[in-house]
C-alpha positions in Angstrom: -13.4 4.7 21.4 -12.0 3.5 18.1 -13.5 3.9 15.0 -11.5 2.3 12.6 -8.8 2.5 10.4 -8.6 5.5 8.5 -5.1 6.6 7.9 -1.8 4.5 6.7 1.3 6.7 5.8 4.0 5.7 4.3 7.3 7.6 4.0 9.4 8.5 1.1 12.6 10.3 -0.1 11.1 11.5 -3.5 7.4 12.6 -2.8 6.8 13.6 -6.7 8.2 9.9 -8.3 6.2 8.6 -5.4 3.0 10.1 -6.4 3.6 9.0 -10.0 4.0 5.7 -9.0 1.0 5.1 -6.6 -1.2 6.8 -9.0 0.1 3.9 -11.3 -0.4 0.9 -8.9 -3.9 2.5 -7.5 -5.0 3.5 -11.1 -6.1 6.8 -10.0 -4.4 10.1 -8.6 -4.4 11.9 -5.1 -7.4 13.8 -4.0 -4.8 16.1 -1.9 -1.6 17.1 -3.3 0.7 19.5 -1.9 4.2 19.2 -1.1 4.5 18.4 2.3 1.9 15.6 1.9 -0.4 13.4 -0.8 -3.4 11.6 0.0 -5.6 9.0 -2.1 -8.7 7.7 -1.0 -9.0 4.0 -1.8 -12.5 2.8 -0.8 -12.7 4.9 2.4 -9.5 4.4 3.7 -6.7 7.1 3.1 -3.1 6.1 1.8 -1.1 9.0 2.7 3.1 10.0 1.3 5.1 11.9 3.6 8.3 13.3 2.2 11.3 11.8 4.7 14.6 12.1 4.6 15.1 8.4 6.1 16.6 6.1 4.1 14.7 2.8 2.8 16.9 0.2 4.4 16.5 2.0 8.2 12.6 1.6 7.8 10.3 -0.2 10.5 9.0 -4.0 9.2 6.6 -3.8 12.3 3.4 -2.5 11.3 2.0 -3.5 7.3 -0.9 -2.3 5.8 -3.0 -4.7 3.7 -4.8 -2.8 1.1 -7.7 -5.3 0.1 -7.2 -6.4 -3.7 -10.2 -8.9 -5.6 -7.0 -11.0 -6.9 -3.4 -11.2 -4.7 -1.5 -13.0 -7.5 -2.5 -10.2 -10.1 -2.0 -7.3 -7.8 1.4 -8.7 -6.9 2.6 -9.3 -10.7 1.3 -5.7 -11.4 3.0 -3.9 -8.4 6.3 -6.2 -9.5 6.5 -5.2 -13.0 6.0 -1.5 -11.7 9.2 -1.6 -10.4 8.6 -3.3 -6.6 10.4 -6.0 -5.1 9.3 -9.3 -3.7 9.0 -9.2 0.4 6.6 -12.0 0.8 5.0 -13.8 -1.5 1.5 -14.6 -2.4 0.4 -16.7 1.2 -2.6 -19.2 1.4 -4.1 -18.6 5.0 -6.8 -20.3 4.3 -11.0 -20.0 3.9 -9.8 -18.3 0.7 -7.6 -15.6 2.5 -4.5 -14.6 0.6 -1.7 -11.9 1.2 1.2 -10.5 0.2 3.4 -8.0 0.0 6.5 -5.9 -1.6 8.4 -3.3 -1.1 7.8 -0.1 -2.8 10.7 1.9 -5.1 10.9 3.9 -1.7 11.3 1.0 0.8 7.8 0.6 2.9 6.4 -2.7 3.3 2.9 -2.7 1.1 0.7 -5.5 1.6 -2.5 -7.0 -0.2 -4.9 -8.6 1.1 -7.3 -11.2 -0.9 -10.7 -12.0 1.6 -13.7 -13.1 -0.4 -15.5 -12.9 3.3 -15.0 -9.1 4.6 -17.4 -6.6 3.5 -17.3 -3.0 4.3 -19.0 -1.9 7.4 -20.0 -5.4 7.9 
């Protein structure tokens, strides 16, 4: 049986610039931090770096995480002037739903998520 999301990893070629720069976006540090891997709990959920040796424009579109934000169009202008680039931008899907998402200095797809209706563990 599942259980739920707990895990999203994304890869990167420098894991030390990466950790600088999540702990920038997230506006906290990792909870784990070792050199083969560096998590951060945001609400619950664990956003993991994995040092990799693949370069950013060979990486996987298929699977994005939406990491839920109170504001999409803030989050988005923040993550931008930290150095990410536009992938899609802020979407209106409607009841008051709203995504996006960039890519990160290392080349993963990062995504927000805006949804005034979903409530943890409800």
């Amino acid at each position: 049986m599942f259980l739920g999301l707990r895990t999203a990893i994304y890869h990167v070629s420098d894991i030390e610039k990466a950790k600088d720069w999540y702990s920038l976006i997230l506006g906290f540090g990792p909870y784990f931090d070792e050199p083969f891997y560096v998590g951060f709990n945001v609400g619950g959920y664990e956003l993991g770096l994995q040092p990799s040796e693949s370069e950013s424009n060979n990486k996987t579109e298929g699977v994005v995480a939406y990491w839920g934000v109170e504001d999409a169009e803030a989050a988005l202008k923040r993550m931008l002037e930290q150095g990410a680039t536009l992938h899609e931008d802020v979407q209106d899907l409607g009841g008051d739903i709203k995504v996006a998402t960039i890519k990160d200095p290392f080349g993963n797809v990062f995504g927000v998520i805006e949804n005034p209706h979903f409530k943890l563990g409800g």
